[in-house]
N, C-alpha and C positions, 0 to 999 in steps of 0.2 A: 845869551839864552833869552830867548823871549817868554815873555810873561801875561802879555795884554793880547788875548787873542782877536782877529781879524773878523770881519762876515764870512771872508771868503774860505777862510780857514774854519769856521762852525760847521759854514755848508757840507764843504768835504767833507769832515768829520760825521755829519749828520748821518749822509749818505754811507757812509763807511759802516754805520753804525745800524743800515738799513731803513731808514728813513723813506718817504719820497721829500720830492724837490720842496713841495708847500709845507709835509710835517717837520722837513729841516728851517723851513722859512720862522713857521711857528715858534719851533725852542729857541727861534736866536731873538724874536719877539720878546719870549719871554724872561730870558735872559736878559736884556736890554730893558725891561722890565723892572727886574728885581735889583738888577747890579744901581739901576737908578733912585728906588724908592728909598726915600730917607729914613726907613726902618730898616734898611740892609745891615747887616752889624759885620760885615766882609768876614762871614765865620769861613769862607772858601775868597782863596785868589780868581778874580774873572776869567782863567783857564779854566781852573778845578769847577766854576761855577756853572760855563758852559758845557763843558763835558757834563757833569750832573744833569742839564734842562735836557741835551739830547739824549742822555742814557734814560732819561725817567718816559720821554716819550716816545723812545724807543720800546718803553717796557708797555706803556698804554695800548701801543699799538702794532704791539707782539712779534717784533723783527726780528725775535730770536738771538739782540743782545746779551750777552751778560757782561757781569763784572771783570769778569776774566779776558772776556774780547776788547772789552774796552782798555785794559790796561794795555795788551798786546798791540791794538790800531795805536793805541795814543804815544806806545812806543818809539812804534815804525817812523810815525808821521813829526815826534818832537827828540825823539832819543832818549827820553824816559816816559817812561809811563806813571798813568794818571788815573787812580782809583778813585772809583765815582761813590761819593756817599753824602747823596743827597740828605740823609736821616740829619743831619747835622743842623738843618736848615729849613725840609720843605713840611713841614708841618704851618709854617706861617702861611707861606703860600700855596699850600695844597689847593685852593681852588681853582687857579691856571692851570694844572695839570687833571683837570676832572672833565 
């Protein structure tokens, strides 16, 4: 089972997720981001992390995501699904996603 998600695997996902090509570019920025900054305290695994950065700017930029879609794609795409709860975490980094 993999655990450490890919770019190319974000990408997809982004797009899956309703994204364009640049705002899937963006959450994997920011993701890459966060997973790096030394206040990370890994309260998510870098899948569940990813999934969160593209569900939240899928929400910015109103693709018509939800939580429920995403559990469904993220199913399809790994064989379980992956409930996005960013709350857990993005309060730190709430200004990347502003």
């Amino acid at each position: 089972m993999k655990q450490f998600p890919d770019i190319l695997e974000g990408y997809q996902l982004g797009l899956l997720f309703g994204l364009t090509p640049a705002q899937a570019k963006r959450a994997i920025q920011i993701y890459e981001t966060i997973r790096l900054d030394a206040h990370w305290t890994n309260k998510r695994n870098n899948y569940a992390l990813m999934v969160d950065c593209l569900y939240l700017l899928g929400k910015k930029y109103k693709t018509g995501i939800t939580a429920l879609k995403v559990v469904d794609i993220t199913k399809q795409q790994r064989g379980y699904g992956t409930q996005p709860m960013p709350h857990k975490w993005q309060n730190q980094y709430k200004e990347m996603f502003e």
